[in-house]
C-alpha positions in Angstrom: 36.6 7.2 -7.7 35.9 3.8 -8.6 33.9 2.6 -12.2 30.2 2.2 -10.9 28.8 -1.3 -11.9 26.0 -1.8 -13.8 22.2 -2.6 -12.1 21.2 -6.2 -12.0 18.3 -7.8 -10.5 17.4 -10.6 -7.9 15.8 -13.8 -8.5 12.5 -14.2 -6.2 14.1 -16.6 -3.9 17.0 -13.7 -3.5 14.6 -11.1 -2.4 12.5 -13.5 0.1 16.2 -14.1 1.8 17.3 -10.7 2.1 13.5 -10.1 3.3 13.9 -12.4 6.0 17.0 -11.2 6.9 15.8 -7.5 6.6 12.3 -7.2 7.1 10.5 -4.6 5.2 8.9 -1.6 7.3 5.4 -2.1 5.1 4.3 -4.6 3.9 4.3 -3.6 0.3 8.3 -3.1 -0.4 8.2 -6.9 0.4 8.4 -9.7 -2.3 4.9 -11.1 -0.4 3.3 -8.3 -2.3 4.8 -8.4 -5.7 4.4 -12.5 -5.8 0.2 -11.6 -4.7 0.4 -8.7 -7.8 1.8 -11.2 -10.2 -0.7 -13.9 -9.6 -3.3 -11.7 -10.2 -1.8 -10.3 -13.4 1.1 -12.4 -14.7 2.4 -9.1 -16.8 3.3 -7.4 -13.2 7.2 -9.7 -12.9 8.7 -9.2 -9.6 12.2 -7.8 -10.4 13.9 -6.0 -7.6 17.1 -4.6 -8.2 20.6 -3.8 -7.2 22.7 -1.1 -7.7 25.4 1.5 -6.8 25.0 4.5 -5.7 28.1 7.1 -6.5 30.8 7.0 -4.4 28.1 4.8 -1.8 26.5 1.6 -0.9 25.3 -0.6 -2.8 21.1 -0.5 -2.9 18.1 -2.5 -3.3 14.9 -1.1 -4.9 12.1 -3.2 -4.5 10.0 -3.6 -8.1 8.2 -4.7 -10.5 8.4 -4.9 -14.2 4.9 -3.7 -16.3 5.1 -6.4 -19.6 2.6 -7.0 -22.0 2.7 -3.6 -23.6 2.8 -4.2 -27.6 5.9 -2.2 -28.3 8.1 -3.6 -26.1 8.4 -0.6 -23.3 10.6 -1.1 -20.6 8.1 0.1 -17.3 8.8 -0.5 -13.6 6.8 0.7 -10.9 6.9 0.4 -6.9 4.5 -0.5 -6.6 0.8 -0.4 -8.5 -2.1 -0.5 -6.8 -0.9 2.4 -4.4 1.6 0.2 -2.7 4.5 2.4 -1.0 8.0 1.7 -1.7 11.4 1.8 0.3 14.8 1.5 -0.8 17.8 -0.8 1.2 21.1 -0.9 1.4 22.6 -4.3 1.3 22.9 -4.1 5.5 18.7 -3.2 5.8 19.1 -0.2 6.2 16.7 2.0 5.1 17.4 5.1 2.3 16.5 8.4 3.0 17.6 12.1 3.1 20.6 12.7 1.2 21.3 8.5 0.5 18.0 8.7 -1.2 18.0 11.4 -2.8 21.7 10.1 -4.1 19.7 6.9 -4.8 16.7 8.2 -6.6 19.4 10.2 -8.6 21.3 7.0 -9.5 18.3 5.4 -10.5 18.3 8.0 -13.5 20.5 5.6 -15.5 18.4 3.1 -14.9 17.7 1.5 -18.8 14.1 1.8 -18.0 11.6 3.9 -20.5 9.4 4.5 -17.1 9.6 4.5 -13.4 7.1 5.5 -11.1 7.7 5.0 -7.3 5.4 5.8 -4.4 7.4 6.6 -1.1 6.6 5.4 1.8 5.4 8.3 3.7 7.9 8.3 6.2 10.4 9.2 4.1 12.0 12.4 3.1 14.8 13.8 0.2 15.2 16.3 -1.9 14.0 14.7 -5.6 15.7 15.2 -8.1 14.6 17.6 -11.1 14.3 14.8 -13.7 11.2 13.3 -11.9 7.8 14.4 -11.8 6.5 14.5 -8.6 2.8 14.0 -7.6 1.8 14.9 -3.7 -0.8 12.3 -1.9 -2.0 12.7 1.5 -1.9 9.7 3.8 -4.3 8.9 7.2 -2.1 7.4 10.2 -2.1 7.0 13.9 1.0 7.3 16.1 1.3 3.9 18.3 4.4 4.9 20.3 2.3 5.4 23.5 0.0 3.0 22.9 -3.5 1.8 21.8 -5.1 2.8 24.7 -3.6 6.4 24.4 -4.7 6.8 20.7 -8.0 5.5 21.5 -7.9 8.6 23.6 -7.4 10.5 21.2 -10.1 10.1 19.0 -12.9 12.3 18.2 -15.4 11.9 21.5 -17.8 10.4 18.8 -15.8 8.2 17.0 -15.0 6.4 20.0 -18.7 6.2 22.1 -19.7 4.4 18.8 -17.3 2.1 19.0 -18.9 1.5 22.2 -22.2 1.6 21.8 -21.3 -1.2 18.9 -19.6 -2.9 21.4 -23.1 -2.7 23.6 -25.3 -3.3 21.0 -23.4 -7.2 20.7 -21.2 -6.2 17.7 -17.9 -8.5 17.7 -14.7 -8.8 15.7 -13.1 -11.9 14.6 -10.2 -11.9 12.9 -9.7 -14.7 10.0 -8.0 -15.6 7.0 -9.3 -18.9 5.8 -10.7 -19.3 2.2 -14.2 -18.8 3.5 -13.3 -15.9 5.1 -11.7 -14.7 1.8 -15.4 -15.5 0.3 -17.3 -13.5 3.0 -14.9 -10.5 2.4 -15.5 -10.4 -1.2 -19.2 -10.3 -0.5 -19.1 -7.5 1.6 -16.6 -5.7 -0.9 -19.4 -6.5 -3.8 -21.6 -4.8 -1.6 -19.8 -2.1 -1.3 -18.7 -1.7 -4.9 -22.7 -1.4 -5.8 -23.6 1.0 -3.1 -20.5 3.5 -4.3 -22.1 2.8 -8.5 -19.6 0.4 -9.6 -20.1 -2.8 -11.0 -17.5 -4.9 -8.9 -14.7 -4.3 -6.4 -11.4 -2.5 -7.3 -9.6 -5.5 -6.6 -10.5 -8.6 -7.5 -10.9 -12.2 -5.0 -7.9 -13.7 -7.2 -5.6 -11.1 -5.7 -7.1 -11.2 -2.3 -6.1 -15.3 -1.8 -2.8 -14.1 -3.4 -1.9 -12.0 -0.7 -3.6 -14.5 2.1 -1.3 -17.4 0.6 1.7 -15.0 0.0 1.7 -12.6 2.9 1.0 -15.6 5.2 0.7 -14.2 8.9 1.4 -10.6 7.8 -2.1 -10.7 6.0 -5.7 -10.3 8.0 -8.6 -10.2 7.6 -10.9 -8.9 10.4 -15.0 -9.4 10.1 -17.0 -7.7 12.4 -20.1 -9.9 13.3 -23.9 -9.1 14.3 -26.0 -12.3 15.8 -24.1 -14.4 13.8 -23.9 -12.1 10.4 -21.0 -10.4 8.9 -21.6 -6.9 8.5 -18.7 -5.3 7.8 -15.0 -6.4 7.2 -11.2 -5.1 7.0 -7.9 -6.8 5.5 -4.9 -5.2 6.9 -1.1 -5.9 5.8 1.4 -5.8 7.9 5.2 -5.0 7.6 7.7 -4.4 10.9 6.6 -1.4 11.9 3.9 0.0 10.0 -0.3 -1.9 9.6 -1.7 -0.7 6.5 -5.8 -0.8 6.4 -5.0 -1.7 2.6 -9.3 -2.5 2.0 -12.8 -1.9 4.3 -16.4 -3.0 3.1 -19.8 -3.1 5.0 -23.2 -4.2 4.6 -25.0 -1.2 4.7 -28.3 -2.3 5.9 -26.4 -2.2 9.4 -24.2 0.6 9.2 -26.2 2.2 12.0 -24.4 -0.1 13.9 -20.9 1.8 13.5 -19.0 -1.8 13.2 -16.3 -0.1 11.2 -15.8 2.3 14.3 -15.3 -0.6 16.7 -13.2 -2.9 13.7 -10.4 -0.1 14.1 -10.2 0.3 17.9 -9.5 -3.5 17.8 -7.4 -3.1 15.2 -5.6 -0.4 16.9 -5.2 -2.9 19.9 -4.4 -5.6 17.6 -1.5 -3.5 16.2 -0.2 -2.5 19.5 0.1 -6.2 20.3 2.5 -6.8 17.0 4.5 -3.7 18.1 3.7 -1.3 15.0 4.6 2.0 15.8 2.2 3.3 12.2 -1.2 2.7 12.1 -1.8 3.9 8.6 -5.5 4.2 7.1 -4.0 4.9 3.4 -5.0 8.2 1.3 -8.7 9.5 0.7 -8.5 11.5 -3.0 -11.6 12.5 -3.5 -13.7 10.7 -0.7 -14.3 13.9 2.1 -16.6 11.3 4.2 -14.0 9.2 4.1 -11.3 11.5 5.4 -13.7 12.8 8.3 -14.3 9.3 9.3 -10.5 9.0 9.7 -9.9 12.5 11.0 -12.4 11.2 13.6 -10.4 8.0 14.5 -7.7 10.9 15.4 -5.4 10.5 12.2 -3.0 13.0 11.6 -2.3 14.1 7.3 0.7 13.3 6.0 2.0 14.3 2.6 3.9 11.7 0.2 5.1 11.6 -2.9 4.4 9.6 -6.3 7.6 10.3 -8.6 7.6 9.2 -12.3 11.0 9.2 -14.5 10.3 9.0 -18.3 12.6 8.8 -21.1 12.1 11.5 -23.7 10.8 9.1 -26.4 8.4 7.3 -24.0 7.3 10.9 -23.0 6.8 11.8 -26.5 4.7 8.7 -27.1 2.8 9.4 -24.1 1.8 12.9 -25.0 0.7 11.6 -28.6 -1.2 8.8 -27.3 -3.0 12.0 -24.8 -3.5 14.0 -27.5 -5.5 11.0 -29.5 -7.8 10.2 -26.5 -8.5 13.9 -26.3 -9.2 14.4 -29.7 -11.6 11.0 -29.6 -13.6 12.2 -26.5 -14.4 15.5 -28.2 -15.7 13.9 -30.9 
């Protein structure tokens, strides 16, 4: 058996070749979404890496590096935000049952003090026991037979009020201009305050970072009432999966169900690009949410969050815990 060589990383421009080359299956294991996560927070370093796995390929992981932290803690993730990612070989292939599990195990010597990585959901391998594993659930729609026959599928109600929005003169343009970006954010600042919060989850920085990195594989879709936007969805797009990464609506007019029809054109939309995943993301904790996409015919699928810590990370961890505990009970 030969010596293994040690990991090393890509530069940017190395990534966006291979990516070309290789296209990623979603959008977020491509360097489109680590360039839009660094220009909203320049401590999020796009640094994909390469390495060997034993007595194997050689591998990419898709990354990025968490800086910033005040002692110095060597963190990667794949990817924040709940972005999914995959792992390549060298060829574009893709990693999974035992060559990913042999990856994830390789990755072990990785000089990092923490790694958390979200699988796509797609995938599936044995992990192995030094990771922590969390389980998510995911929304998606099978496109192999088409839009039409999903459409079909749906819930009987779902789909007569995406008709009866269709009837009532509700249409969906899809647009990614800058003042589209600014109508978007409105809606999403809408939203935010009708669910309590002060502003969106995400903010309009990163929104015109992924419209000017993720170029045609970003959209954003507005549905439209004589003349006004009442709701809106940005979708990402890799080669064969559309992610509906964010949704807002204006909810003085959500008897018009605009969100119902926004997805059958989506659906239609997606078809058209040849995506074989329509996937509507997770739902933690949002039971209207998940109905809604149980009623667009999604199927649940189970993924996994894994997070590899070095003992003396852990251990800081667990203190740093124990402090906030101690401080809330106060």
């Amino acid at each position: 058996m030969g010596t293994k060589k040690t990991f090393k990383t890509l530069t940017t421009e190395q990534w966006k070749s291979f990516n070309a080359q290789y296209p990623t299956p979603t959008f977020f294991a491509g360097p489109a979404w680590a360039l839009a996560l660094n220009a909203d927070n320049a401590n999020a370093v796009p640094e994909p890496v390469v390495f060997e796995v034993n007595d194997g390929p050689t591998m990419l992981l898709p990354l990025v590096r968490m800086r910033g932290n005040r002692l110095g803690w060597r963190i990667g993730s794949g990817f924040p935000l709940g972005g999914y990612d995959v792992i390549f070989t060298l060829d574009g292939a893709i990693a999974d049952g035992k060559l990913l599990e042999s990856s994830l195990q390789r990755l072990c010597e990785y000089r990092l003090d923490h790694l958390e990585l979200t699988l796509w959901p797609f995938l599936e391998a044995l992990k192995p026991p030094q990771y922590a594993v969390q389980r998510y659930e995911a929304s998606v729609i099978d496109l192999i037979d088409g839009a039409s026959a999903a459409i079909e599928r749906m819930d009987g109600r779902s789909r007569r009020m995406a008709g009866q929005a269709e009837r009532r003169g509700v249409t969906c343009i899809q647009k990614t201009d800058p003042q589209t970006v600014d109508i978007y954010y409105e809606l999403l600042l809408q939203s935010a305050k009708r669910w309590g919060r002060a502003a969106p989850t995400v903010s309009k920085r990163l929104l015109q970072a992924l419209v000017h990195h993720g170029g045609s594989d970003v959209e954003i879709w507005l549905a439209f009432f004589e003349n006004k936007p009442v709701a809106g969805i940005m979708v990402l797009y890799g080669s064969v999966e559309v992610f509906v990464w964010s949704a807002a609506m204006d909810a003085d007019y959500a008897v018009l169900r605009p969100h119902n029809i926004l997805h059958v054109t989506l659906m239609r939309a997606a078809e058209a690009r040849g995506m074989r995943w329509y996937n509507m993301g997770a739902s933690e904790g949002l039971p209207g949410v998940k109905k809604f996409k149980d009623g667009l015919g999604a199927r649940t699928i189970g993924y996994d969050r894994l997070t590899l810590e070095k003992k003396l990370f852990k251990f800081y961890r667990r203190l740093r815990e124990r402090k906030s505990d101690v401080g809330s009970a106060v």
